[in-house]
C-alpha positions, 0 to 999 in steps of 0.5 A: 477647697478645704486641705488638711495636713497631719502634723501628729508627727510634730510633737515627737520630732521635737522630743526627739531633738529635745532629747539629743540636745539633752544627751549632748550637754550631758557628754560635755557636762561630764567633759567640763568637770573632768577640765576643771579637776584636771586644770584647776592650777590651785593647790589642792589642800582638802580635796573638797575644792576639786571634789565640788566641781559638777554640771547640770543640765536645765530646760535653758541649757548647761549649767558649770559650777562648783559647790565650794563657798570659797570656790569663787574667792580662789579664782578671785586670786587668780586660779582656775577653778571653773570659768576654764570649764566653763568656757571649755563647755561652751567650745565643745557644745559649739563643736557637737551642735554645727 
């Protein structure tokens, strides 16, 4: 007795799961630079520092980082610039993915 199954339908349930996890990190990305520019607990002399926070979404995950060269020597002195957000990140896609 052969059975057969249709799994035509397969591709596109993960797609769409694909894409809801996409729109996701999205939201939390944008929620995670906006933590990092308002937390950031160093003086803002230039701008550029708080200017350089920013998100991407990759095929493995979200991605917090900031752009600015010295961004990781002024958290070294103890500020917050991104690891805040990034942690914050992590909480919030916990929260939207249960």
């Amino acid at each position: 007795m052969d059975v057969k199954f249709d799994f035509s339908d397969v591709d596109s349930f993960f797609e769409q799961g694909y894409a809801e996890v996409k729109a996701v990190e999205e939201k939390v990305g944008k929620e995670a630079v906006d933590y990092a520019v308002k937390n950031g607990n160093y003086q803002n002399r230039t701008g550029r520092l708080r200017k350089s926070n920013k998100y991407s979404v990759e095929d493995d995950g979200l991605v917090i980082r900031n752009d600015a060269e010295y961004a990781s020597h002024v958290e070294s002195k103890g500020y917050e610039v991104s690891t805040g957000a990034a942690l914050y990140a992590e909480k919030r896609l916990k929260e939207e993915v249960k």
